[in-house]
FIGUBA-921737 format. One record per residue: residue number from 1; residue in one letter; chain; x, y, z of N, C-alpha, C, O in turn. Coordinates in steps of 0.1 Angstrom, whole numbers. Atoms other than C-alpha are relative to their C-alpha. Example, Ala and Ser with C-alpha at 12.3 -4.5 7.8 and 13.67 -1.06 7.14 Angstrom:
BEGIN
votor 1&bator a&marfi A&nc1 9&nc2 -12&nc3 0&cac1 123&cac2 -45&cac3 78&cc1 9&cc2 12&cc3 0&oc1 19&oc2 12&oc3 7 $
votor 2&bator s&marfi A&nc1 -9&nc2 -11&nc3 0&cac1 137&cac2 -11&cac3 71&cc1 -8&cc2 11&cc3 8&oc1 -3&oc2 22&oc3 9 $
# end
This chain:
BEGIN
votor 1&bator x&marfi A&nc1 -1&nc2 -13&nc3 7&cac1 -472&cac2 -227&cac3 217&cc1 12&cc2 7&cc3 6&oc1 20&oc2 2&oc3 13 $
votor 2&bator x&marfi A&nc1 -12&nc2 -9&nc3 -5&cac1 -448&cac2 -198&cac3 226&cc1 -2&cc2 7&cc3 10&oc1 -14&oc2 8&oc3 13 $
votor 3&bator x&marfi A&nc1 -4&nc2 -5&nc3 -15&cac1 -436&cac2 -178&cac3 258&cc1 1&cc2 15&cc3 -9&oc1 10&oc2 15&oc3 -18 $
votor 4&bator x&marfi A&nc1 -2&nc2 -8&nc3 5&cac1 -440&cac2 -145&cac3 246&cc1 -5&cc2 14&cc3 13&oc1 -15&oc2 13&oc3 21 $
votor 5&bator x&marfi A&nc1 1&nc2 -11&nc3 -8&cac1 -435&cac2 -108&cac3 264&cc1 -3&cc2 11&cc3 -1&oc1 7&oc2 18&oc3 -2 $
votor 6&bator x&marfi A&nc1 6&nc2 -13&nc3 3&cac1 -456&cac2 -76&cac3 258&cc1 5&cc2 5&cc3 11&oc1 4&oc2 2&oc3 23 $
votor 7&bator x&marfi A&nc1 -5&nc2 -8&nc3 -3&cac1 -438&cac2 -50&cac3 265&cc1 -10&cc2 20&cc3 -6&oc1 -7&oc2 27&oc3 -15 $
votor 8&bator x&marfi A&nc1 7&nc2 -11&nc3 2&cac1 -464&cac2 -17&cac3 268&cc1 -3&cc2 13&cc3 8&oc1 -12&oc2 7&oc3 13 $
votor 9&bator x&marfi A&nc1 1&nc2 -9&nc3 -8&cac1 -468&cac2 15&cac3 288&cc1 -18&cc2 -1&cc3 3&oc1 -24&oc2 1&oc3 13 $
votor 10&bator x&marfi A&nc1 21&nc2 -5&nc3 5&cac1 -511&cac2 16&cac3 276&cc1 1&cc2 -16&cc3 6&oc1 6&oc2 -26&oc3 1 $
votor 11&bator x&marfi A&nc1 15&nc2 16&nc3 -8&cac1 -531&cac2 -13&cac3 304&cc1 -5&cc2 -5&cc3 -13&oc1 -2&oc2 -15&oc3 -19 $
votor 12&bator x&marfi A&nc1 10&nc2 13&nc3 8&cac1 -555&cac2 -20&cac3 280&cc1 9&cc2 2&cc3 -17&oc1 4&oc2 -8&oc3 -24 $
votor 13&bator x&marfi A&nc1 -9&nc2 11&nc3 13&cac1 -531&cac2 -24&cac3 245&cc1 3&cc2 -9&cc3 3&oc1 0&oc2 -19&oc3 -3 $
votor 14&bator x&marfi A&nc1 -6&nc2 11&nc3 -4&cac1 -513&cac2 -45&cac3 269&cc1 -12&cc2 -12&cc3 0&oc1 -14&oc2 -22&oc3 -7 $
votor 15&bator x&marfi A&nc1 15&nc2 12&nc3 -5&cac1 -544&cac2 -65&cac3 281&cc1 -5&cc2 -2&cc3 -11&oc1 -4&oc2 -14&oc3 -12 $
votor 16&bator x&marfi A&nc1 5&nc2 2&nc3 10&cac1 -561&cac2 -65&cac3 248&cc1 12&cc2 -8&cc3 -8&oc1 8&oc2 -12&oc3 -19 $
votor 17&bator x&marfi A&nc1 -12&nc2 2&nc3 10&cac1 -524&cac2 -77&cac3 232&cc1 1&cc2 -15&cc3 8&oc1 2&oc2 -26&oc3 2 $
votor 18&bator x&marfi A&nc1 -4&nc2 13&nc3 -3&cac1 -520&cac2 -106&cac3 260&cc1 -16&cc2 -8&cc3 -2&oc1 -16&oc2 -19&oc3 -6 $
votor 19&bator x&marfi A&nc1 8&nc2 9&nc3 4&cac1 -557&cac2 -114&cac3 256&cc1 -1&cc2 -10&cc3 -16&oc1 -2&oc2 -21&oc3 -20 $
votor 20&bator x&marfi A&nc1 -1&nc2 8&nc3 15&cac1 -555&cac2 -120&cac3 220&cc1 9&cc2 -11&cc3 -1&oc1 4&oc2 -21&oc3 -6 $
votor 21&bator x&marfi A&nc1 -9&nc2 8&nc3 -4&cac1 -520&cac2 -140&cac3 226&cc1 -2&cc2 -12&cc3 2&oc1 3&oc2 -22&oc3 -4 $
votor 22&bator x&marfi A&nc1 3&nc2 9&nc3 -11&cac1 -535&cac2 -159&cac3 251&cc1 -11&cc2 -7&cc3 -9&oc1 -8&oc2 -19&oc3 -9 $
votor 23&bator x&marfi A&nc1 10&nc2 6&nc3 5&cac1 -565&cac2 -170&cac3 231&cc1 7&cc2 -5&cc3 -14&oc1 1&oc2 -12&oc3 -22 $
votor 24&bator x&marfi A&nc1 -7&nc2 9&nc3 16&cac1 -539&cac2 -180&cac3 199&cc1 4&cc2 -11&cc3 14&oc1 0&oc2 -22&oc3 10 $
votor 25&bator x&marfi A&nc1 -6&nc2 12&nc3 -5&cac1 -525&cac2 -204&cac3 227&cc1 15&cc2 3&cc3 8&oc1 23&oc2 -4&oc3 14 $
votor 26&bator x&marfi A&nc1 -16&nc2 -4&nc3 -6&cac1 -495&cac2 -188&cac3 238&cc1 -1&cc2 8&cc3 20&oc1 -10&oc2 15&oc3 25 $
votor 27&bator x&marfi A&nc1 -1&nc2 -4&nc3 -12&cac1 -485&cac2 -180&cac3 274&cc1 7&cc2 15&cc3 2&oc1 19&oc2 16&oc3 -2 $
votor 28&bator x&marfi A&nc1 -5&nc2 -8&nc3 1&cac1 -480&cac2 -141&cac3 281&cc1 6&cc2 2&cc3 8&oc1 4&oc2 -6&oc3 18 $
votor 29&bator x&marfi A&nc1 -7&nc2 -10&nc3 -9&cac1 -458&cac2 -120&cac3 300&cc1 -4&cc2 13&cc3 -2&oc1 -2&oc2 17&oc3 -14 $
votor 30&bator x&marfi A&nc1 3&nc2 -10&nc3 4&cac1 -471&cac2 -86&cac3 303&cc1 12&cc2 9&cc3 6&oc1 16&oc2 4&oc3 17 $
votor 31&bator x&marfi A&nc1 -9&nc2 -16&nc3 -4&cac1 -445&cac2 -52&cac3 310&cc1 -5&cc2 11&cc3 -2&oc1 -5&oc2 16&oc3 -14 $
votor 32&bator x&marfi A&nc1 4&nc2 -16&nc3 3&cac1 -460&cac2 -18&cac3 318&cc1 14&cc2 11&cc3 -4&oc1 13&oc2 23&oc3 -7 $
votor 33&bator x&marfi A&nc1 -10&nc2 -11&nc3 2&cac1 -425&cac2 -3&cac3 313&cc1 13&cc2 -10&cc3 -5&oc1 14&oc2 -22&oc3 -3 $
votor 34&bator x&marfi A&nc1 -13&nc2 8&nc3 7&cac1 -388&cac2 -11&cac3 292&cc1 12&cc2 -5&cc3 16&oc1 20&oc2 -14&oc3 17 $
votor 35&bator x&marfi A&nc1 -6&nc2 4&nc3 -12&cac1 -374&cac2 -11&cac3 328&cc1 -4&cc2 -15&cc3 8&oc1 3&oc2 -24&oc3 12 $
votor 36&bator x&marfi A&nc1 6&nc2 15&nc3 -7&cac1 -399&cac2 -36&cac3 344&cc1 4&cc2 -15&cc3 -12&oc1 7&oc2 -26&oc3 -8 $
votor 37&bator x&marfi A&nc1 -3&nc2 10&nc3 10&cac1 -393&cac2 -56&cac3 307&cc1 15&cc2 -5&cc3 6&oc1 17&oc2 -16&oc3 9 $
votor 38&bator x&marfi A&nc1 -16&nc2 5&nc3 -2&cac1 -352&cac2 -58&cac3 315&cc1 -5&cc2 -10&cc3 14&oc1 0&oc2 -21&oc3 14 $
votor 39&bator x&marfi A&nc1 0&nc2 1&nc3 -11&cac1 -364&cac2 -67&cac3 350&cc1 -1&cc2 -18&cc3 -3&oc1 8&oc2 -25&oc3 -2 $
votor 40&bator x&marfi A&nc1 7&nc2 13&nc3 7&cac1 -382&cac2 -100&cac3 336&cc1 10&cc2 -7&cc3 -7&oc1 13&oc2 -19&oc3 -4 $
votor 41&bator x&marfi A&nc1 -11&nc2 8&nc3 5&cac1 -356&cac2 -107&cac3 313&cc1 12&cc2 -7&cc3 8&oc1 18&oc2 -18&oc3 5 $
votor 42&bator x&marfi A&nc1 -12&nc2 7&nc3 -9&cac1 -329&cac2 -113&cac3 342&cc1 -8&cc2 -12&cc3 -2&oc1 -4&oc2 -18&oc3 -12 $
votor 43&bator x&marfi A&nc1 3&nc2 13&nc3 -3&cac1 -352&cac2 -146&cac3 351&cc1 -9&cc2 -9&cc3 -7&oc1 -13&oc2 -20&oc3 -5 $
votor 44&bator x&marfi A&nc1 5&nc2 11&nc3 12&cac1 -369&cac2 -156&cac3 324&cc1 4&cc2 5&cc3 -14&oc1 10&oc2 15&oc3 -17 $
votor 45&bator x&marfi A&nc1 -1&nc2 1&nc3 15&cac1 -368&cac2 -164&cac3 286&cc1 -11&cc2 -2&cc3 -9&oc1 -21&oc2 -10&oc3 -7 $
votor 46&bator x&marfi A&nc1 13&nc2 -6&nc3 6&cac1 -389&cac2 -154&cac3 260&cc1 0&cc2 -5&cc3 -14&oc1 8&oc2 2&oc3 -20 $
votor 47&bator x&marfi A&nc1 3&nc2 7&nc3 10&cac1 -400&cac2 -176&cac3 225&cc1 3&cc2 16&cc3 -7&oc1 12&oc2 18&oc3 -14 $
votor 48&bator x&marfi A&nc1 3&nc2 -13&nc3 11&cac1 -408&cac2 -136&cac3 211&cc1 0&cc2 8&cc3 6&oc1 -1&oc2 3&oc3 17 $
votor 49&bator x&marfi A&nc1 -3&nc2 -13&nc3 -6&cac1 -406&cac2 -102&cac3 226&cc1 -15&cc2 14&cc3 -9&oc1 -12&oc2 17&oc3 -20 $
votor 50&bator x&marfi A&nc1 2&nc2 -7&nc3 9&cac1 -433&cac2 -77&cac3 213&cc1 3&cc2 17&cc3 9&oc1 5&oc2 16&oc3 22 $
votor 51&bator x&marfi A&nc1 -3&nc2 -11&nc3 -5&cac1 -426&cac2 -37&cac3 221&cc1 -8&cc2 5&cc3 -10&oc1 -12&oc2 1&oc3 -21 $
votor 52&bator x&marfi A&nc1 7&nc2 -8&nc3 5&cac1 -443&cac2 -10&cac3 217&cc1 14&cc2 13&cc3 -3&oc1 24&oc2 13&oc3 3 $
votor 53&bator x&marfi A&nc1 -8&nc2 -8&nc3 1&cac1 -423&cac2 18&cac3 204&cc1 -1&cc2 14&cc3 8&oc1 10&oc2 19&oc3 10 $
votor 54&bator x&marfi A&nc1 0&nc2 -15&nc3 -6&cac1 -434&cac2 52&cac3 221&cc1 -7&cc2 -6&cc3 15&oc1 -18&oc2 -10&oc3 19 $
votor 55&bator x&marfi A&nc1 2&nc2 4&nc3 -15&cac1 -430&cac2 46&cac3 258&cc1 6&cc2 12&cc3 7&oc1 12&oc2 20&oc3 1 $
votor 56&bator x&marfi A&nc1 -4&nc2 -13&nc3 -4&cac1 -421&cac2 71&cac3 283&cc1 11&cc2 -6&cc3 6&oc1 10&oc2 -17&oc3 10 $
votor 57&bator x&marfi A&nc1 -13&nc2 5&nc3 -5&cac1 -381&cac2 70&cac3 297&cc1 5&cc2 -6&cc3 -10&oc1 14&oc2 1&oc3 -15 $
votor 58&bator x&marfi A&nc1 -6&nc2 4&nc3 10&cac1 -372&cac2 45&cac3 268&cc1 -8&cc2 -6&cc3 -10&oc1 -17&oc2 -14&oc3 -9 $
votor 59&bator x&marfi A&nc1 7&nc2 8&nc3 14&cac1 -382&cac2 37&cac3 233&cc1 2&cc2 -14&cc3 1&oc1 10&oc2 -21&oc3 7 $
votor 60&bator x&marfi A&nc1 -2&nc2 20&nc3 1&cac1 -390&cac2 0&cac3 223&cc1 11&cc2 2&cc3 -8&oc1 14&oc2 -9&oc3 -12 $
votor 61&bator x&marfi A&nc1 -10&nc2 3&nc3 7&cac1 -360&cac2 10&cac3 201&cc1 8&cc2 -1&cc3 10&oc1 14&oc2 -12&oc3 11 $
votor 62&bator x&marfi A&nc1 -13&nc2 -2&nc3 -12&cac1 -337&cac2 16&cac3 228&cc1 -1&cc2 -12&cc3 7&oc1 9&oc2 -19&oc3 7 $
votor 63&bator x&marfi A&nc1 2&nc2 11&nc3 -9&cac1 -351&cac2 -12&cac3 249&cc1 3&cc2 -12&cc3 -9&oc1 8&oc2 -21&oc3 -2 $
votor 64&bator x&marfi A&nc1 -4&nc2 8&nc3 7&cac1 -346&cac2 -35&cac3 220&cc1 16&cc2 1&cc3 -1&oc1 21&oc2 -10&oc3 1 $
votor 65&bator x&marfi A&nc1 -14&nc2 -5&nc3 0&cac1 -311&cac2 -21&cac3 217&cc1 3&cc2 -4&cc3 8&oc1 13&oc2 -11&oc3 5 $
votor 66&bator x&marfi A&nc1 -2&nc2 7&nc3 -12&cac1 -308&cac2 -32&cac3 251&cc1 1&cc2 -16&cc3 1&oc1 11&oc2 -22&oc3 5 $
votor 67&bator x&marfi A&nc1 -1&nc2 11&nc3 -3&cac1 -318&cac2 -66&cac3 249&cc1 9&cc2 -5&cc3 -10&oc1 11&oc2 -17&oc3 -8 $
votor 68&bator x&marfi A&nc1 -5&nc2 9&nc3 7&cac1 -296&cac2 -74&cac3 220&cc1 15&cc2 0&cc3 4&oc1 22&oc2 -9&oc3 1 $
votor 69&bator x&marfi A&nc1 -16&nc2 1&nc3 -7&cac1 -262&cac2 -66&cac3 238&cc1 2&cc2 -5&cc3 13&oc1 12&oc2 -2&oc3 20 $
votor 70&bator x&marfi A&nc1 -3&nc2 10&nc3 -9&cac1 -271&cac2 -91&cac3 266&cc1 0&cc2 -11&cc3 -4&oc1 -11&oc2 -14&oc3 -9 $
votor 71&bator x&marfi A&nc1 -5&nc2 13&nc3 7&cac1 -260&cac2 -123&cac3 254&cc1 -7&cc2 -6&cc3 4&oc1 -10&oc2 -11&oc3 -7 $
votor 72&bator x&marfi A&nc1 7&nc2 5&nc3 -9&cac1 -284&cac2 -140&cac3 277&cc1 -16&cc2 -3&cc3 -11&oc1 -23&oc2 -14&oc3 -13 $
votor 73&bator x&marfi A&nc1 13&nc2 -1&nc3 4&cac1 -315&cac2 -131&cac3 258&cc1 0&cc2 7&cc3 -17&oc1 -11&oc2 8&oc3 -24 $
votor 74&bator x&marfi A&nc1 1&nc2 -9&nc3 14&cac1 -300&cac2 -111&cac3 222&cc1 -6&cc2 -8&cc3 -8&oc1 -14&oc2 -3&oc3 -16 $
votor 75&bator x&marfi A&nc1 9&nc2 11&nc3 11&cac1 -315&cac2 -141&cac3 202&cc1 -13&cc2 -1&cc3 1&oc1 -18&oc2 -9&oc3 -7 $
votor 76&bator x&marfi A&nc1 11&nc2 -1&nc3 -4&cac1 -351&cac2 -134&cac3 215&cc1 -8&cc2 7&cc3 -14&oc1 -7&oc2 19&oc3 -12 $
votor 77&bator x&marfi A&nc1 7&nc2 -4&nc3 11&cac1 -370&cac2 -125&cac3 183&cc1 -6&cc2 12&cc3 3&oc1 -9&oc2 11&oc3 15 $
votor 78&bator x&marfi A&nc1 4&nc2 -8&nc3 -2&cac1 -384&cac2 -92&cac3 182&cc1 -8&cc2 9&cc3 -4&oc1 -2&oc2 17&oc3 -11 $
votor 79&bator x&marfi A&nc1 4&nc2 -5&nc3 8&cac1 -413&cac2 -73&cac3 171&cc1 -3&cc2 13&cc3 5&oc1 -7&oc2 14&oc3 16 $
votor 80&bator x&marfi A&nc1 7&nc2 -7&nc3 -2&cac1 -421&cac2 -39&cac3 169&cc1 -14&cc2 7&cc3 0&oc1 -18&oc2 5&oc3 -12 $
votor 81&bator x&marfi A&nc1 14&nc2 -1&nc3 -3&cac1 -457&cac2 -25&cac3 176&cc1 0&cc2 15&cc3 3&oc1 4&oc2 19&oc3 14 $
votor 82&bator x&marfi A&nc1 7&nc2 -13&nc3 -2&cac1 -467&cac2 12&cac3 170&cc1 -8&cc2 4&cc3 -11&oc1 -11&oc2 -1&oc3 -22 $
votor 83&bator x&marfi A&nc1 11&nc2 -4&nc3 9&cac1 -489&cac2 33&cac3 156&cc1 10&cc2 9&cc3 -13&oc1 5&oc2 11&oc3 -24 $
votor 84&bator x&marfi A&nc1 -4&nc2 -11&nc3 7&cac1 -464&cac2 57&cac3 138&cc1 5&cc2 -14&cc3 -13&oc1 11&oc2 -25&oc3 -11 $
votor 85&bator x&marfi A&nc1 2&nc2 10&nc3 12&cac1 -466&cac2 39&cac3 100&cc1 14&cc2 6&cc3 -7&oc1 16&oc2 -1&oc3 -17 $
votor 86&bator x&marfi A&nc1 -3&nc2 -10&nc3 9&cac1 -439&cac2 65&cac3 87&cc1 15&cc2 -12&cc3 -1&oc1 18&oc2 -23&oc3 5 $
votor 87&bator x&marfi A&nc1 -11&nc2 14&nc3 5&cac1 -404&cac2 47&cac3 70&cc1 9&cc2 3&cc3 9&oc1 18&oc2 -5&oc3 8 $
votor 88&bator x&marfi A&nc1 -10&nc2 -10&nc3 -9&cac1 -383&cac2 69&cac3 95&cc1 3&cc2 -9&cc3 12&oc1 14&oc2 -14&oc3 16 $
votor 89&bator x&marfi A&nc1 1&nc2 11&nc3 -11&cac1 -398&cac2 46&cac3 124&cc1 6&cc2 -13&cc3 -4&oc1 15&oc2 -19&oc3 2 $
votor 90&bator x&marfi A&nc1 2&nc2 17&nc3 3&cac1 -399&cac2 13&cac3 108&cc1 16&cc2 0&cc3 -5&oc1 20&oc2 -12&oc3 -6 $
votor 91&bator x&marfi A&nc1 -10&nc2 1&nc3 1&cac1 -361&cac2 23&cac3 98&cc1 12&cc2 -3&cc3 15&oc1 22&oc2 -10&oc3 16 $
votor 92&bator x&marfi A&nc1 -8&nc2 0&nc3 -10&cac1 -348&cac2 30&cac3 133&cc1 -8&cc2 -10&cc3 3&oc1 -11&oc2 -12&oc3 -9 $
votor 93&bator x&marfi A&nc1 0&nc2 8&nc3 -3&cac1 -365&cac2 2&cac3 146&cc1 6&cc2 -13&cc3 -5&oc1 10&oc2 -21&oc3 3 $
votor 94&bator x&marfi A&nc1 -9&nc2 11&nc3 6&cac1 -349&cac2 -25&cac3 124&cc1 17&cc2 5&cc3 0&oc1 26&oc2 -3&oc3 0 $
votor 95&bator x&marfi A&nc1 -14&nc2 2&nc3 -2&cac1 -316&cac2 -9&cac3 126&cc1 5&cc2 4&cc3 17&oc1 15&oc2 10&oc3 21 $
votor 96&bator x&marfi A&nc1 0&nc2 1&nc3 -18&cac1 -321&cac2 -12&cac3 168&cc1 1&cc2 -17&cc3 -1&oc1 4&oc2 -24&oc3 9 $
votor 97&bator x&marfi A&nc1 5&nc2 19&nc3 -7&cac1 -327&cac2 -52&cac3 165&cc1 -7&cc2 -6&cc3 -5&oc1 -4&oc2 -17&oc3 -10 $
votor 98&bator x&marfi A&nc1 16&nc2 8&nc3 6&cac1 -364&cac2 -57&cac3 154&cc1 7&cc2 -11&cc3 -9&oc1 16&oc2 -13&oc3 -17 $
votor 99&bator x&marfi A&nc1 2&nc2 13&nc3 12&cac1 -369&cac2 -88&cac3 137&cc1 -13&cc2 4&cc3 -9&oc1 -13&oc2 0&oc3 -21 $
votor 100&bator x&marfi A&nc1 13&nc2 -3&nc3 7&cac1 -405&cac2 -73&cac3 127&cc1 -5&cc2 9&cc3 3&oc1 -1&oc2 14&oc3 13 $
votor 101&bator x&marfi A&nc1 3&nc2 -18&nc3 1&cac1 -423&cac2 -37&cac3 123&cc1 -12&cc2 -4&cc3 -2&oc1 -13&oc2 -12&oc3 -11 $
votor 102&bator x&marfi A&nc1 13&nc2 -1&nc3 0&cac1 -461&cac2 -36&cac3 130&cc1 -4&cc2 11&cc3 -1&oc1 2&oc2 20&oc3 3 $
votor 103&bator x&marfi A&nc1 8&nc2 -14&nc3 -6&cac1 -486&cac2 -10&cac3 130&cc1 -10&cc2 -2&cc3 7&oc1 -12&oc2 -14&oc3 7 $
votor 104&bator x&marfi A&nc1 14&nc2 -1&nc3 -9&cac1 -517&cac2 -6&cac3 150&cc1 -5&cc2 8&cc3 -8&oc1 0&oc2 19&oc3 -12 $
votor 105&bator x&marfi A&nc1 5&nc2 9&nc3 -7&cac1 -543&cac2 -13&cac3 146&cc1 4&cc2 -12&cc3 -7&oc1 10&oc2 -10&oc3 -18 $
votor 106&bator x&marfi A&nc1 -1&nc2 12&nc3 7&cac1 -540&cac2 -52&cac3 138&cc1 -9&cc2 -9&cc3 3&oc1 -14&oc2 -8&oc3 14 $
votor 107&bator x&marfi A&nc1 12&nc2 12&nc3 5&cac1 -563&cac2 -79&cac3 129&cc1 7&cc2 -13&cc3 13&oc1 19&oc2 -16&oc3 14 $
votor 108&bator x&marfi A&nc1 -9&nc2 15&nc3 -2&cac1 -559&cac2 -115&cac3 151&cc1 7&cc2 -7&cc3 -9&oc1 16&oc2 -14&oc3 -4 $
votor 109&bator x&marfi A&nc1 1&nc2 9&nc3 7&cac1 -553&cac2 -132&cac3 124&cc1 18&cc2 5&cc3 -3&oc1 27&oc2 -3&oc3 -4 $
votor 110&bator x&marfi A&nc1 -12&nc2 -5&nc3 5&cac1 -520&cac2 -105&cac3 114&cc1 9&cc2 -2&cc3 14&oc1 21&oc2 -5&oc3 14 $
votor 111&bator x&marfi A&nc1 -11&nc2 1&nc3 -7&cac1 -509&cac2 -108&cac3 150&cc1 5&cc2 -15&cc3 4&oc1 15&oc2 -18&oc3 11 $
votor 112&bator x&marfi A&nc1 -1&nc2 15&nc3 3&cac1 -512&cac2 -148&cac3 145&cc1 9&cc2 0&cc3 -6&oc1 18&oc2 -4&oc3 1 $
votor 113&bator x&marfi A&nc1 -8&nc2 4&nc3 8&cac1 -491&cac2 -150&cac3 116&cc1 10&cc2 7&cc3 4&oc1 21&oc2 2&oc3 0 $
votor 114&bator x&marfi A&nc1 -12&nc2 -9&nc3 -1&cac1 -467&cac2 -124&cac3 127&cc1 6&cc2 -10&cc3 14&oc1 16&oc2 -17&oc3 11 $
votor 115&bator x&marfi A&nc1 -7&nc2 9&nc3 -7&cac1 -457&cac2 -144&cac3 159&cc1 -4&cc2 -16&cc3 -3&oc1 -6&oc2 -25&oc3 5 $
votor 116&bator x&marfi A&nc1 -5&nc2 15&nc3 7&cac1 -457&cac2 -175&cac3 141&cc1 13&cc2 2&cc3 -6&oc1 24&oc2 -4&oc3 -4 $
votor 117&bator x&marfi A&nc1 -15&nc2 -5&nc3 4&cac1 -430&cac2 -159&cac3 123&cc1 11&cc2 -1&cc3 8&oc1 17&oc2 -11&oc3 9 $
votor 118&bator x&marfi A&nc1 -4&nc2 2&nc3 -11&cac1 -412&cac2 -149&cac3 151&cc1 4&cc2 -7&cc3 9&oc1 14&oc2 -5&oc3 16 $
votor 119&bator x&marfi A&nc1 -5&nc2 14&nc3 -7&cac1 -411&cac2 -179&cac3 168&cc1 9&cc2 -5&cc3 -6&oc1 20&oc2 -7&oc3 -2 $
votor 120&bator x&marfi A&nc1 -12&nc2 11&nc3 9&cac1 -396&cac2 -200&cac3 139&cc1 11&cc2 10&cc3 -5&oc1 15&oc2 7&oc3 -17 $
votor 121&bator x&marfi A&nc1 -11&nc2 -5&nc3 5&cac1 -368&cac2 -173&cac3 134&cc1 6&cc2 -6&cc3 10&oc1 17&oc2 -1&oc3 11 $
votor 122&bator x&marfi A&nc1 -7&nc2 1&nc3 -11&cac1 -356&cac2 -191&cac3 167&cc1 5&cc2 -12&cc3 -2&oc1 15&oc2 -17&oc3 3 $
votor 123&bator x&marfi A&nc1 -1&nc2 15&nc3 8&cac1 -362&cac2 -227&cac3 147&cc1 -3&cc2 -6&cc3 10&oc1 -3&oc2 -18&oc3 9 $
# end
């Protein structure tokens, strides 16, 4: 399965986001913050990236924004994950990076098929 990195400020989204993950088959990486996420990215690599968008210091747009002007890691697929449903968000997040725009709450089965996606944008 895939190598994938939750990126969340909120313990238990995170932990509820790597449990579910972890129970599709996939190996997580958790990040309580966009800083500790860069931190991770120096030394490892990541099948899929999920972010949360409203984090405190930097947005998952920003932090997305980030990872795509390191060469290292900008091919890292990328989904967004918040609660704000509005087209404002789900605009600045795709023109930061996103590969994909979620809302919360989600079903296993939506966060299944969505990083299956994800993954094969990487082929």
């Amino acid at each position: 399965m895939a190598s994938v990195i939750v990126v969340d400020d909120d313990q238990y989204l995170r932990e509820v986001l790597s449990f579910m993950l972890e129970r599709l088959g996939h190996t997580v990486t958790a990040a309580g913050s966009p800083t500790e996420a860069l931190t991770v990215f120096e030394s490892q690599r990541f099948d899929a990236a999920i972010l949360d968008w409203s984090m405190p210091g930097m947005t998952g747009g920003e932090l997305c924004e980030q990872i795509r002007r390191d060469p290292a890691v900008a091919d890292t697929p990328i989904m967004i994950l918040t609660a704000y449903a509005d087209q404002q968000t789900r605009d600045h997040a795709l023109a930061a990076g996103a590969d994909q725009f979620m809302t919360k709450p989600l079903t296993l089965a939506e966060l299944s098929s969505s990083v299956e996606a994800l993954v094969n944008l990487r082929g």
